[in-house]
C-alpha positions as CSV (number, residue, x, y, z in Angstrom):
1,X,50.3,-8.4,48.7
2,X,49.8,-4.7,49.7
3,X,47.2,-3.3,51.9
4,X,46.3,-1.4,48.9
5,X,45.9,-4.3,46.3
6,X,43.7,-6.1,48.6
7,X,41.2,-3.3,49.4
8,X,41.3,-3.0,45.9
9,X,40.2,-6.4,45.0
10,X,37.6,-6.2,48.1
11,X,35.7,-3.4,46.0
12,X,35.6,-5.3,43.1
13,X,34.0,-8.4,44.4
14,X,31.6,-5.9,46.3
15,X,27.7,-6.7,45.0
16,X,26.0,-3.7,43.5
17,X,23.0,-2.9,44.8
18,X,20.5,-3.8,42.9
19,X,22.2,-5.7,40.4
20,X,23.6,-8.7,42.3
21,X,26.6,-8.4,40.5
22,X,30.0,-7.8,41.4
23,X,31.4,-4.2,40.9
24,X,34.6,-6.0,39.0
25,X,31.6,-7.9,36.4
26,X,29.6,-4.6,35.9
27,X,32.3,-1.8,35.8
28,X,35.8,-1.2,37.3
29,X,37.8,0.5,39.6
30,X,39.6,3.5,37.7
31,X,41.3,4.5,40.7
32,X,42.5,3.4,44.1
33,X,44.3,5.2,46.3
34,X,45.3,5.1,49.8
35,X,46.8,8.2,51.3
36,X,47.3,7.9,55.2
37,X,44.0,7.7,56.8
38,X,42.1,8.5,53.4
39,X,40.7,5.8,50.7
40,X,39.7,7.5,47.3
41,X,37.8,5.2,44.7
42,X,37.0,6.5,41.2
43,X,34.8,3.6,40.3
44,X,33.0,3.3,36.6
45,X,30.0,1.6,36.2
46,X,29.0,-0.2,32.5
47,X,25.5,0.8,32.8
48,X,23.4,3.6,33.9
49,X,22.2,3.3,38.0
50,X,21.7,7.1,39.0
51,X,19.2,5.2,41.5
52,X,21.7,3.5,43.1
53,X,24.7,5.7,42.8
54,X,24.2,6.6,46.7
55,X,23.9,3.0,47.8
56,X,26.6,2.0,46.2
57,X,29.0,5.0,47.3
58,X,27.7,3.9,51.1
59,X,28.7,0.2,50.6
60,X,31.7,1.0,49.6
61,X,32.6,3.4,51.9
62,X,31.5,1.1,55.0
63,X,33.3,-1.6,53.3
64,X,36.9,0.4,53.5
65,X,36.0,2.3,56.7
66,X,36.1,-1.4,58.2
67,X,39.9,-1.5,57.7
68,X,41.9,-0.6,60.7
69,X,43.3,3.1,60.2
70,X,41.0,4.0,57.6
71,X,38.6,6.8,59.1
72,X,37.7,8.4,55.3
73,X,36.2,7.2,52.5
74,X,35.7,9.6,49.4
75,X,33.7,7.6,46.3
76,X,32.9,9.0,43.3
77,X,31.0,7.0,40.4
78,X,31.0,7.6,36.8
79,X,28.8,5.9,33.5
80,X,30.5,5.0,30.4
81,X,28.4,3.0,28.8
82,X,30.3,1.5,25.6
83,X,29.4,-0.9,22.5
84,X,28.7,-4.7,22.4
85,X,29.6,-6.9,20.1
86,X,26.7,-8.1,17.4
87,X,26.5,-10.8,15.1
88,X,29.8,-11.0,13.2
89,X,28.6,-10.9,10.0
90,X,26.4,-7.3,10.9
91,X,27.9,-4.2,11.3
92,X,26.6,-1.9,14.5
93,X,24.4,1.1,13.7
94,X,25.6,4.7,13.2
95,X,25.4,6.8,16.0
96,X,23.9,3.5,18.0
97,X,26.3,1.9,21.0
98,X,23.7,-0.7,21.4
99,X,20.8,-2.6,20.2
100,X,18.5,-4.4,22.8
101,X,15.5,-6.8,21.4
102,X,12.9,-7.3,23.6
103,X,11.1,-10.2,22.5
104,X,8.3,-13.1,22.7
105,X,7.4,-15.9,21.7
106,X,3.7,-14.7,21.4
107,X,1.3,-11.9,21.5
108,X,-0.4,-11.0,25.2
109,X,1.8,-11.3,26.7
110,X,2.8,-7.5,27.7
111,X,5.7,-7.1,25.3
112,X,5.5,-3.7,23.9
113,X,4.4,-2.3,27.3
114,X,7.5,-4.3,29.4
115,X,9.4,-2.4,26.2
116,X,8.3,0.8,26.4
117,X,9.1,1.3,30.3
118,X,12.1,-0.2,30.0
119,X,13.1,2.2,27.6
120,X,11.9,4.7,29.8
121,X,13.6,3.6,33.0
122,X,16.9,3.5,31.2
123,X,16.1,6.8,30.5
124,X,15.3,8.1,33.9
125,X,18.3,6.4,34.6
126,X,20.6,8.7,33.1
127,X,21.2,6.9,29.5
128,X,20.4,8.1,26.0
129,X,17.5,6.1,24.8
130,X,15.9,5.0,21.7
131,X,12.7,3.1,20.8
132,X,11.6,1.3,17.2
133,X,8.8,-0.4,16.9
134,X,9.4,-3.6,14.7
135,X,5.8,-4.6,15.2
136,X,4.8,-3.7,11.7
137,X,1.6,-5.3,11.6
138,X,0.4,-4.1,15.0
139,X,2.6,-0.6,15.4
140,X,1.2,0.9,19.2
141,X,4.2,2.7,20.4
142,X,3.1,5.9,19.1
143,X,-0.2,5.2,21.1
144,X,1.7,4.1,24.5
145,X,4.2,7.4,24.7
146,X,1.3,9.7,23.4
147,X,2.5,10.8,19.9
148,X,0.4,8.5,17.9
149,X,-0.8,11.8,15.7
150,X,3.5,12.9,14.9
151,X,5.0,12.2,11.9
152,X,8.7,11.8,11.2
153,X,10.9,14.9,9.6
154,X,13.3,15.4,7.2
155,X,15.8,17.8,6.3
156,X,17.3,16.1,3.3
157,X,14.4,13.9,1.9
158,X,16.2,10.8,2.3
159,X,16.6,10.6,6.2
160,X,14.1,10.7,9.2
161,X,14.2,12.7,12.4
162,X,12.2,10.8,14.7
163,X,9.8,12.1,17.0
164,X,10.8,12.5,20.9
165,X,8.7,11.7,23.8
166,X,9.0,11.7,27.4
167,X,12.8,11.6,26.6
168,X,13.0,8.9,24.2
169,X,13.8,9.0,20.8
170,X,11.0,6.7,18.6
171,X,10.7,5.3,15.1
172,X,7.4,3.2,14.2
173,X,5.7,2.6,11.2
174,X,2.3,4.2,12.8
175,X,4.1,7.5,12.4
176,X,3.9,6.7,8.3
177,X,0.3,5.2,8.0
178,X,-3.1,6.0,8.5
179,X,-4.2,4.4,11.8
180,X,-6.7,2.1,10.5
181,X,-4.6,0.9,7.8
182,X,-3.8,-2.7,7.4
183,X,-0.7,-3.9,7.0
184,X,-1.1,-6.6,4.3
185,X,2.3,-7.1,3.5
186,X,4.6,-10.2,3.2
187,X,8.0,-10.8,5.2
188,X,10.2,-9.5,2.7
189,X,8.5,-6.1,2.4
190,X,7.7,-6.3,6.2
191,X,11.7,-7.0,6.6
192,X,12.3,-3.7,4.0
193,X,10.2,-1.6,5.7
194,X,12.1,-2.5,9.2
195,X,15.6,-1.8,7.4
196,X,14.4,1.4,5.9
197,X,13.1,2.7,9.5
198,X,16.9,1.6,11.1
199,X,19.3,2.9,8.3
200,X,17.5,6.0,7.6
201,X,16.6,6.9,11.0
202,X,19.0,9.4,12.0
203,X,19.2,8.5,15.6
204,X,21.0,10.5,17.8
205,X,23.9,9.4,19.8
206,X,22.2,6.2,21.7
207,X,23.5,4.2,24.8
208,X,20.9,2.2,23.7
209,X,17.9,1.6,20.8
210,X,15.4,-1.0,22.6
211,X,13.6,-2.5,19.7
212,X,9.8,-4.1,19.9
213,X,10.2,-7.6,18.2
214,X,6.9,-9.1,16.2
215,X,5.4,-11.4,18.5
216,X,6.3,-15.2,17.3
217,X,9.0,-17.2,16.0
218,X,8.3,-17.4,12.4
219,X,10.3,-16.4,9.1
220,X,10.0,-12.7,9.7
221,X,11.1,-13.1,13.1
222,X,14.1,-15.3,12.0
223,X,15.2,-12.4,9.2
224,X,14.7,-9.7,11.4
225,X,17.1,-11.7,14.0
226,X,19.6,-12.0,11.2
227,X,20.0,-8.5,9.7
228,X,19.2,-6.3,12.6
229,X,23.0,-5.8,14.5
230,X,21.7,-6.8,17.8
231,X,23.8,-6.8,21.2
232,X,21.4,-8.7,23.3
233,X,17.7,-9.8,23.5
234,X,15.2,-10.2,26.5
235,X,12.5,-12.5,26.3
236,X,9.2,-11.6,27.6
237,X,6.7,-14.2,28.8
238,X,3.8,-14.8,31.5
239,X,4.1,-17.4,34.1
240,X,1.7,-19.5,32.3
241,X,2.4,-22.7,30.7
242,X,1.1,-22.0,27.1
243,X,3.1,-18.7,27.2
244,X,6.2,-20.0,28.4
245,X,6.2,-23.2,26.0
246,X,6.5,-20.7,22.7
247,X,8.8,-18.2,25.0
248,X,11.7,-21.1,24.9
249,X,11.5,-21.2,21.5
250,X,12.1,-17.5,21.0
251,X,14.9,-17.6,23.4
252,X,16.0,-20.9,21.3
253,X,15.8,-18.9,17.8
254,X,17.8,-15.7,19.3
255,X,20.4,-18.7,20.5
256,X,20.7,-20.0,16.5
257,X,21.7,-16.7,15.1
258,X,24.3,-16.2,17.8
259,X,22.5,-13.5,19.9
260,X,23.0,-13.2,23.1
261,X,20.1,-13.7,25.7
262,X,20.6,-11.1,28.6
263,X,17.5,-13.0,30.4
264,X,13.8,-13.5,30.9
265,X,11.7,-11.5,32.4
266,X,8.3,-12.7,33.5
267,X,5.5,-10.4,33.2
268,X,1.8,-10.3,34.5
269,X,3.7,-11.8,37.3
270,X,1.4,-11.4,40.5
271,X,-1.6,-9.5,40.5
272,X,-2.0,-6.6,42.9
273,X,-6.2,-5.8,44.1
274,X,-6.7,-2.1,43.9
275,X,-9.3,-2.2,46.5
276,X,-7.3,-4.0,49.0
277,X,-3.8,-5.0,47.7
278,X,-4.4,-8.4,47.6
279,X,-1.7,-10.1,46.0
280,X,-2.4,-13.2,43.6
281,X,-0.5,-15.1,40.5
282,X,-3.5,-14.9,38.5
283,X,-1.3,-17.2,35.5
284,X,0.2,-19.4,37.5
285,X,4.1,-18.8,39.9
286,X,7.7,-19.8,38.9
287,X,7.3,-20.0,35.4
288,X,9.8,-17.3,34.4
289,X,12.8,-18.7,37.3
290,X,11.9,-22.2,35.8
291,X,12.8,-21.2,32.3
292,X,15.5,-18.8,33.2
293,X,17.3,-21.9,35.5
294,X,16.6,-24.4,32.1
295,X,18.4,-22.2,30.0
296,X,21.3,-20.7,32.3
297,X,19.8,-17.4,32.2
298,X,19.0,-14.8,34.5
299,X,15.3,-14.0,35.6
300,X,16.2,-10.1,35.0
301,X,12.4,-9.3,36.7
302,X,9.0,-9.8,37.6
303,X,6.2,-8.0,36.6
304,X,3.0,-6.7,38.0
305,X,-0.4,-7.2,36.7
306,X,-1.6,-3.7,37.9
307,X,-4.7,-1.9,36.6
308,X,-2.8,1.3,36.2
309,X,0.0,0.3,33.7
310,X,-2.6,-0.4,31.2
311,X,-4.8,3.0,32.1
312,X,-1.5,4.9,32.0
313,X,0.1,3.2,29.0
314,X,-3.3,3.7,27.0
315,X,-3.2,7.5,27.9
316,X,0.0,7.4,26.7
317,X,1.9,8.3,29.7
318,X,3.3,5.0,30.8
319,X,3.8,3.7,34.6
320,X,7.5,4.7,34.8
321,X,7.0,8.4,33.7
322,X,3.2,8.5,35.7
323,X,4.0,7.4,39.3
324,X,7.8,7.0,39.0
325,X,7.3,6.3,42.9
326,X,5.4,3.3,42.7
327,X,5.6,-0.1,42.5
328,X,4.7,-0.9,39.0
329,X,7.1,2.0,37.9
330,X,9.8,0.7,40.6
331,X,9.4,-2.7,39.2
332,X,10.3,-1.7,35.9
333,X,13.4,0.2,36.9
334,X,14.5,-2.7,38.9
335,X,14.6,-5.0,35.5
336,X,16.2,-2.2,33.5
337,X,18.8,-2.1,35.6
338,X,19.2,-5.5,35.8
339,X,19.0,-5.9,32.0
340,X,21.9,-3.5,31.2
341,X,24.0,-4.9,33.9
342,X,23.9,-8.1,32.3
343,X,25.0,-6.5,28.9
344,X,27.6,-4.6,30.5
345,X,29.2,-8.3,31.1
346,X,29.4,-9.0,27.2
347,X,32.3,-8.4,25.5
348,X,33.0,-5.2,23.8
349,X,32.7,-4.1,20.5
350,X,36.0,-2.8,19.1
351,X,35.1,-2.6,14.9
352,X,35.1,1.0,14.9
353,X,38.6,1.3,16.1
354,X,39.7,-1.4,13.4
355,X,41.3,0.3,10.7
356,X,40.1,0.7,7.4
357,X,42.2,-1.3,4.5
358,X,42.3,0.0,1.2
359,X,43.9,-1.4,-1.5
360,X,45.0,0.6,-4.9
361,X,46.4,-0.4,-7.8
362,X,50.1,1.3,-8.7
């Protein structure tokens, strides 16, 4: 085997930092070369890690520079993020590479927030981003990214331009009622009103559309899971017992309709005292890596309880875009990573290639 070939395969089993992964699981090597004294590495990553981009260019580069006769090491890293397979009978969404559920078994227990900065991190991270809110009966995206008073537009009547915040393209049913309207409608009009909001949305060229479940597992849960073409979900929980009993069965409904669980990520996890930074696991410890081991998935993060994600989520300027330097904010770029590492492991969706058969009668 040459010198070349086994550098090679030494920078694929490499871990990215900050993803615990290896490169070869995460992205690939699009280039190799050795030229004399020089390595040059073209490597492509599977999801977007601008935050990590240097540390991974220096772990490579000390990982070569420890062969003998090696004394340069030039790196460069590029994103393509690509589509993932969905439920086979569903077809993915125009102009949509990927749909991410973020889901719960229950309300409380942070979901929309966890979903809203993670949205937001991916952004920051240097991906195209969209948000729905699928919470029809409790719509508060508008409220956590600050355009709660913005309404949809249209330049044909029969499509929607969503509204943009902070980066992210969003789509919730609080853009089309009045704010203390009730939604007193059953699941099929609840599961219309969600199709309507995805087909006729005309998103713009997403890596990815994060989409804010309903709390629960009921029917509208189920039929949401069924005809929404997703590529992965994330379950949110608490470390709590209660929380974590009707979080399996989310993850458990996800697993019947044949989408895939990317992991668990516990929220509320410790809380941090702002007087004296006190640390203390307020709902309990281990409940998330205890669910995540029972079920063979990965524990993609845990969670603050920190007084200023809800201050800054309720003034609609959420932790990641208000103090991207601190913990809470950090924490949340640590999962979103994580999270779109693990779908960069899926298989790929090739549909769009396939072509198209049609038959006529001569």
């Amino acid at each position: 085997m040459s010198a070349e070939i086994t550098l090679k395969k030494a920078v694929q089993a490499l871990p990215v930092p900050g993803v615990d992964h290896p490169l070869g699981e995460v992205g690939k090597i699009n280039e190799f070369r050795l030229k004399q004294s020089t390595a040059a590495v073209v490597v492509e990553l599977g999801f977007p890690g601008a935050a990590i981009e240097d540390d991974l260019k220096n772990a490579i580069r000390e990982l070569l520079l420890r062969e003998e006769g090696i004394t340069d090491v030039q790196v460069e890293i590029r994103t393509k993020i690509t589509a993932h397979g969905v439920q086979r009978n569903l077809k993915p969404l125009k102009n949509v590479r990927n749909i991410v559920a973020i889901a719960s078994g229950k309300g409380g227990v942070g979901k929309s927030t966890t979903a809203v900065n993670l949205a937001l991190a991916l952004s920051q991270e240097g991906a195209s981003v969209g948000i729905l809110d699928a919470d029809i009966y409790g719509p508060s995206i508008p409220l956590m990214l600050g355009v709660a008073g913005e309404r949809p537009t249209s330049e044909d009547g029969e499509s929607m331009i969503p509204p943009r915040a902070h980066g992210l393209q969003v789509m919730s049913i609080g853009f089309l009622i009045d704010p203390d309207q009730p939604m007193v409608w059953r699941g099929p009009m609840v599961t219309q009103a969600l199709n309507q909001m995805l087909q006729q949305t005309r998103w713009s060229d997403l890596d990815y559309l994060i989409v804010d479940m309903p709390p629960g597992t009921g029917d509208i849960q189920l039929t949401l899971s069924q005809q929404v073409p997703v590529s992965g979900a994330v379950i949110v929980t608490t470390p709590q017992d209660i929380a974590l009993l009707d979080a399996r069965k989310g993850l458990q409904m996800f697993r019947k309709v044949n989408v895939p669980v990317l992991g668990v990520v516990e929220n509320m996890s410790m809380h941090v005292c702002t007087k004296c930074g006190h640390e203390e696991p307020l709902f309990g410890s281990g409940g998330g890596s205890a669910m995540a081991a029972e079920y063979d998935v990965e524990l993609l993060g845990q969670l603050p309880l920190d007084l200023r994600i809800r201050e800054q989520t309720d003034g609609g300027r959420p932790s990641v875009i208000a103090e991207p330097a601190e913990a809470p904010a950090k924490a949340y770029l640590r999962t979103a990573r994580r999270m779109a590492a693990r779908l960069a492991m899926q298989g790929r969706d090739y549909s769009a290639k396939f072509p198209k058969i049609v038959v006529e009668e001569t």
